[in-house]
DSSP file (Angstrom, degrees, kcal/mol; ACC not computed):
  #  RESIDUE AA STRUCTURE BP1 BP2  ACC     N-H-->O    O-->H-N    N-H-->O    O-->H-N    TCO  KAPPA ALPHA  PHI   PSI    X-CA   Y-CA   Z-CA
    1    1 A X              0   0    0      0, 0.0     2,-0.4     0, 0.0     0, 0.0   0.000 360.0 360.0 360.0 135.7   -1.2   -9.8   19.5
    2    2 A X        -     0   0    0      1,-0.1     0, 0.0     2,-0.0     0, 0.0  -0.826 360.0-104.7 -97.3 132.5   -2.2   -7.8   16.4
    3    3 A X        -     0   0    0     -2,-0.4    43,-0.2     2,-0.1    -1,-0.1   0.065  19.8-137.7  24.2 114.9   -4.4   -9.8   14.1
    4    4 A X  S    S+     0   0    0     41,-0.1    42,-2.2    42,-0.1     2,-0.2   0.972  83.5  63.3 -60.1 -62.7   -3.1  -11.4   10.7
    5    5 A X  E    S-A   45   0A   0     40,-0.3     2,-0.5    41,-0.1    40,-0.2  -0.426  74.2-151.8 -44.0 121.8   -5.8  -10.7    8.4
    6    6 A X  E     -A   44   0A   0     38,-1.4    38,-0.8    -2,-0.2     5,-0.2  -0.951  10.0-136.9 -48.3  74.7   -6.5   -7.2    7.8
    7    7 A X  E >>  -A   43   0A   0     -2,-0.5     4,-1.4    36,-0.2     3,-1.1  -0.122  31.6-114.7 -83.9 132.0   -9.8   -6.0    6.8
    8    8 A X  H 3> S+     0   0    0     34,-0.7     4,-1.7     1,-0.3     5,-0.2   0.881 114.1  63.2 -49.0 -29.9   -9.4   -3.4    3.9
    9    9 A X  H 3> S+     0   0    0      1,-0.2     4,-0.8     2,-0.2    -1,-0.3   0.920 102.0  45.8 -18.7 -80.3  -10.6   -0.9    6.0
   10   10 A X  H <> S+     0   0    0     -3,-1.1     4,-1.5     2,-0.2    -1,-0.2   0.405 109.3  53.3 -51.0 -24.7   -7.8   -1.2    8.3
   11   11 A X  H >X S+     0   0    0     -4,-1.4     3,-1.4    -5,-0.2     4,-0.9   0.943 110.0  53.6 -68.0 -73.2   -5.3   -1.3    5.5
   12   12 A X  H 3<>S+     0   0    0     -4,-1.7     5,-2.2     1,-0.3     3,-0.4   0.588 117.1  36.4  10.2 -61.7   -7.1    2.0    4.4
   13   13 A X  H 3<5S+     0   0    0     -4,-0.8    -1,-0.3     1,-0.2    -3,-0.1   0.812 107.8  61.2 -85.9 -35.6   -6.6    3.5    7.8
   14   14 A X  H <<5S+     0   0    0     -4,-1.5    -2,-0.3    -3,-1.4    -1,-0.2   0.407 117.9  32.4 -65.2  -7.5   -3.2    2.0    8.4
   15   15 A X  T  <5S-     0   0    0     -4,-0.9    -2,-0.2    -3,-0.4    -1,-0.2   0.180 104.9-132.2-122.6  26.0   -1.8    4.1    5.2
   16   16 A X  T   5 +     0   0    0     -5,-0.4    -3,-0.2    -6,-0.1     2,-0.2   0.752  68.2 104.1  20.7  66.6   -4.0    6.5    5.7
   17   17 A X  S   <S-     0   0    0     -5,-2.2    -2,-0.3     1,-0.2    -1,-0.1  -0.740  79.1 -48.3-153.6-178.2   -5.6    7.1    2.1
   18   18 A X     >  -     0   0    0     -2,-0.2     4,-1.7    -3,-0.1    -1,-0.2   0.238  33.0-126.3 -97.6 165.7   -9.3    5.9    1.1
   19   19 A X  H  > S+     0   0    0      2,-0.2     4,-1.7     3,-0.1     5,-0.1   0.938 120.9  54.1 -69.3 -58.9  -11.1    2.4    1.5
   20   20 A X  H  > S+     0   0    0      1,-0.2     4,-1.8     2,-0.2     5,-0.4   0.960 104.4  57.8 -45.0 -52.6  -11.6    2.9   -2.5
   21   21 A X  H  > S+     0   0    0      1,-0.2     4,-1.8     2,-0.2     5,-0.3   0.919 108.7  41.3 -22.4 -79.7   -7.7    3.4   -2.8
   22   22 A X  H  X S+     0   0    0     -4,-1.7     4,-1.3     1,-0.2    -1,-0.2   0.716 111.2  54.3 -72.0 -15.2   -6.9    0.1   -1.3
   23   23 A X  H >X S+     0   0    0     -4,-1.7     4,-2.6    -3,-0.3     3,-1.2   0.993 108.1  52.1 -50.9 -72.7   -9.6   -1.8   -3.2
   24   24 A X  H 3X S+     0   0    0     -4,-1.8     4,-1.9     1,-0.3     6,-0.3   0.777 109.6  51.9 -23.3 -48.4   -8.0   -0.3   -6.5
   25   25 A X  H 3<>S+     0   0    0     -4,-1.8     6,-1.7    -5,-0.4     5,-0.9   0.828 118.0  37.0 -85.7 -24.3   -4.5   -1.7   -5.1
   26   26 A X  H <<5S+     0   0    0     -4,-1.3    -2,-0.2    -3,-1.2     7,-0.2   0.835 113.9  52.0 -76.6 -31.6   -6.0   -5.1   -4.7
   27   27 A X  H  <5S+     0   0    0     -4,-2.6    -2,-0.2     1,-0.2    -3,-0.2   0.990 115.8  41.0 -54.0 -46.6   -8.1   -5.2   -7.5
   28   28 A X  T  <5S-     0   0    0     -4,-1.9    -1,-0.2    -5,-0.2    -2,-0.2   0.544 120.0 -95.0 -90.4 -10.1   -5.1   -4.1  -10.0
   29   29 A X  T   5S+     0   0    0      2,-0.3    -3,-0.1    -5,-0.1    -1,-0.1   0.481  91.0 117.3 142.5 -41.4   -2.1   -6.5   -8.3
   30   30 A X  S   <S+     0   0    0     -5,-0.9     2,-0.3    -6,-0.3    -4,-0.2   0.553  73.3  24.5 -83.2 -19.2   -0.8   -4.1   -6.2
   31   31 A X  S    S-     0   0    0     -6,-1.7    -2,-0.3    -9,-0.1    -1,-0.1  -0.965  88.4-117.5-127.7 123.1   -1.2   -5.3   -2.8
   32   32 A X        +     0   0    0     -2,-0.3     2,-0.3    16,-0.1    13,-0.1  -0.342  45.8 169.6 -40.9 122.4   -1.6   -9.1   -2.4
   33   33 A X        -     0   0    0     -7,-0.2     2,-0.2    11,-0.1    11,-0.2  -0.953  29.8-132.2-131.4 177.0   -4.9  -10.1   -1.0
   34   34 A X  E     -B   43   0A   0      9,-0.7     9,-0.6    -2,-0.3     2,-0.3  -0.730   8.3-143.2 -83.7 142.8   -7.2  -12.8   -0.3
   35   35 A X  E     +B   42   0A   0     -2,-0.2     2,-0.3     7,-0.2     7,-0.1  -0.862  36.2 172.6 -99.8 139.7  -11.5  -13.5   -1.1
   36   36 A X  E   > +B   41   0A   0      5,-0.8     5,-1.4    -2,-0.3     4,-0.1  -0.821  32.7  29.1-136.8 167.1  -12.4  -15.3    1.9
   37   37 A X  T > 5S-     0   0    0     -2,-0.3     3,-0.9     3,-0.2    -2,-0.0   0.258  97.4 -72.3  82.2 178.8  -16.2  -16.3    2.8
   38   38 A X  T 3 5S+     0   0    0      1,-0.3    -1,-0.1     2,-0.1    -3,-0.0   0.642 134.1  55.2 -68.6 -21.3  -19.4  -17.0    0.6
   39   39 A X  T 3 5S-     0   0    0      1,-0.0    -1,-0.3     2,-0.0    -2,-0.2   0.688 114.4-116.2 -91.8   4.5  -19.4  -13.2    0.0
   40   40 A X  T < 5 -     0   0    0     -3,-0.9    -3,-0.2     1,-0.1    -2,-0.1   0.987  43.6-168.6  42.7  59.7  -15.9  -13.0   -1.4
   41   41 A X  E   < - B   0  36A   0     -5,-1.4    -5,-0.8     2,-0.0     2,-0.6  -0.393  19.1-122.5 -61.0 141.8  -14.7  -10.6    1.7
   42   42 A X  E     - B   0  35A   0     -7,-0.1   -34,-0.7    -2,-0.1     2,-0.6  -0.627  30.9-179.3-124.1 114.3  -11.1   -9.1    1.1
   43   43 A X  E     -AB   7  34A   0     -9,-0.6    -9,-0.7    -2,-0.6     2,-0.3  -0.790  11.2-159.4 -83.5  73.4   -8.3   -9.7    3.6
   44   44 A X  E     -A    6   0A   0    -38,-0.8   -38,-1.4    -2,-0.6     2,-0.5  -0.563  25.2-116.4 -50.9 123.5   -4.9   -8.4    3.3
   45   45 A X  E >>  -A    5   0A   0     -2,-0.3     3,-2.5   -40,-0.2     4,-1.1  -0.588   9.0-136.0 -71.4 107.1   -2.1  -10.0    5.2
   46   46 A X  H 3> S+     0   0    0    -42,-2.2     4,-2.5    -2,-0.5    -1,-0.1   0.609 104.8  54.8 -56.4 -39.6   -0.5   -8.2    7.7
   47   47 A X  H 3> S+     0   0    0      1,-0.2     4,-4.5     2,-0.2    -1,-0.3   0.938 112.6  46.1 -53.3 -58.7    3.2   -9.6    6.1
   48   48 A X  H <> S+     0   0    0     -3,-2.5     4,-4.2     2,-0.2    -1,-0.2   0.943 101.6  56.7 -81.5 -31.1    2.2   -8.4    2.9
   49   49 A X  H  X S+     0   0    0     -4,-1.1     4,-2.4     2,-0.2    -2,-0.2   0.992 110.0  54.0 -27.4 -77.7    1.0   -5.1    3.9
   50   50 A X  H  < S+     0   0    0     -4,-2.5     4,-0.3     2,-0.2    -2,-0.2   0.932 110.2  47.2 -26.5 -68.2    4.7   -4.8    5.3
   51   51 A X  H >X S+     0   0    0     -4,-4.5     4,-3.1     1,-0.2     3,-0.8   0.854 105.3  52.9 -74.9 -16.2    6.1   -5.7    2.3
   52   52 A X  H 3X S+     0   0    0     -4,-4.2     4,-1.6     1,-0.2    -1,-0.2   0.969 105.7  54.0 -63.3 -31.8    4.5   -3.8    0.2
   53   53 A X  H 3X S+     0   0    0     -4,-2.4     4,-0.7     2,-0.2    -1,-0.2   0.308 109.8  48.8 -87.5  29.8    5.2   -0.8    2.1
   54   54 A X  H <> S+     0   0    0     -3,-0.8     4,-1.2    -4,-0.3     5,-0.3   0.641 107.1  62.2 -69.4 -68.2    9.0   -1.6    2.0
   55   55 A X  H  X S+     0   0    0     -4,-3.1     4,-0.9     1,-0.2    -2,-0.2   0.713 103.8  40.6 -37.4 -45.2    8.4   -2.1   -1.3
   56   56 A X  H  X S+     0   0    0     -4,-1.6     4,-3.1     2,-0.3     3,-0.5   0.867 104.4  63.1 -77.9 -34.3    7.4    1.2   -1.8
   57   57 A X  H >X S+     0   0    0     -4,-0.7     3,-3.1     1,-0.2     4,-2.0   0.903 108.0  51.0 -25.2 -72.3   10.1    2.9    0.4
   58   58 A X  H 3X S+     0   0    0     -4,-1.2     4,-2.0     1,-0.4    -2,-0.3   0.603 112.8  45.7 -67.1 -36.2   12.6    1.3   -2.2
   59   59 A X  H 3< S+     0   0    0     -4,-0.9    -1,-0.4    -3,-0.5     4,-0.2   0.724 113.3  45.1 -60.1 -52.8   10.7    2.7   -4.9
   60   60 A X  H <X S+     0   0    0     -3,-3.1     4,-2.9    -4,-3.1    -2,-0.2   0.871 114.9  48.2 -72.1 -45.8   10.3    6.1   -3.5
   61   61 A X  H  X S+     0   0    0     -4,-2.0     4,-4.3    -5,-0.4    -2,-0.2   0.975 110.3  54.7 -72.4 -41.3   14.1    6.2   -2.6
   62   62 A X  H  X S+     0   0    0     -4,-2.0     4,-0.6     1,-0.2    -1,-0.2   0.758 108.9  49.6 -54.9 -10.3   14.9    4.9   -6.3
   63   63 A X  H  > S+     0   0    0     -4,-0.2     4,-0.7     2,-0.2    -2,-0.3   0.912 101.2  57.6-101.4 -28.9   12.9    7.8   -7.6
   64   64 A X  H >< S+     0   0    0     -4,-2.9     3,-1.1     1,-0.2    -3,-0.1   0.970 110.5  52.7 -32.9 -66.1   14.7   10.7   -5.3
   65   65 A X  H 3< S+     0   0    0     -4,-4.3     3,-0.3     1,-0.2    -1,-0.2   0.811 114.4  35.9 -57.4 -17.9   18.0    9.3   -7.2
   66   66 A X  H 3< S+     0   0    0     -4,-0.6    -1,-0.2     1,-0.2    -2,-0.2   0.563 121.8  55.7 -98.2 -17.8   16.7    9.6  -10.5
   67   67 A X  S << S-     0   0    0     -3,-1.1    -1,-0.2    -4,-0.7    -2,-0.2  -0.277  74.6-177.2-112.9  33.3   14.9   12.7   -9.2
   68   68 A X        -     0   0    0     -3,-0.3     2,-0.2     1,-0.2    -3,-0.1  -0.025  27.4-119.8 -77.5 138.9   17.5   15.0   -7.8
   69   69 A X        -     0   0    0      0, 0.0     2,-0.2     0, 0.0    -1,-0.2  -0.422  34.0-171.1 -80.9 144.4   16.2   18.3   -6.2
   70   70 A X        -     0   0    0     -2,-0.2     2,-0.3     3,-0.0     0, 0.0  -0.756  20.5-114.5-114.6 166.2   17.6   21.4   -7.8
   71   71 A X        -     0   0    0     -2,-0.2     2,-0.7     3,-0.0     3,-0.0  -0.673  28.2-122.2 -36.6 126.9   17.4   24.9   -6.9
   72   72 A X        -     0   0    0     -2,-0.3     3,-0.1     1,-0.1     0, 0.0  -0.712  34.6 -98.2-107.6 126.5   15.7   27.2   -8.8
   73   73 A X        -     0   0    0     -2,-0.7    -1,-0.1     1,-0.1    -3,-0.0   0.040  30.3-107.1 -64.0 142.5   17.4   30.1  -10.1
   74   74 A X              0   0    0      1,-0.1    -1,-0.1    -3,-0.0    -3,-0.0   0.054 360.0 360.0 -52.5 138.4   17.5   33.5   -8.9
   75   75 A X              0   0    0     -3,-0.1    -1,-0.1     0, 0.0    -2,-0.1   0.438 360.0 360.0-101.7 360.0   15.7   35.8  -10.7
């Protein structure tokens, strides 16, 4: 059974871009987390991890349509 709580680390590793990265996406909003403990540890939630990165599919895919690839013309 995979573990609810997420340690940012493990977000980090699971999108595979920097521990500072996913601190930056919690500080700012961008991924839900939680402060838990006397030290204010931070815990992402495996559900929202999942939805954000649905979110961002939908995001990415709205920006392909807005963003169609062209060819670049023969010289």
């Amino acid at each position: 059974m995979e573990p609810r709580f997420l340690l940012l680390s493990d977000v980090a590793a699971e999108l595979n871009v920097s521990d500072s990265q996913v601190y930056h996406m919690v500080r700012s909003g961008e991924l839900p987390a939680i402060k838990i403990g006397g030290r204010g540890q931070w815990r992402v939630e495996r559900a929202r991890l999942e939805e954000y990165i649905e979110r961002k599919y939908a995001e990415t895919a709205e920006w392909v349509r807005g963003n169609p690839l062209t060819e670049r013309d023969a010289e």
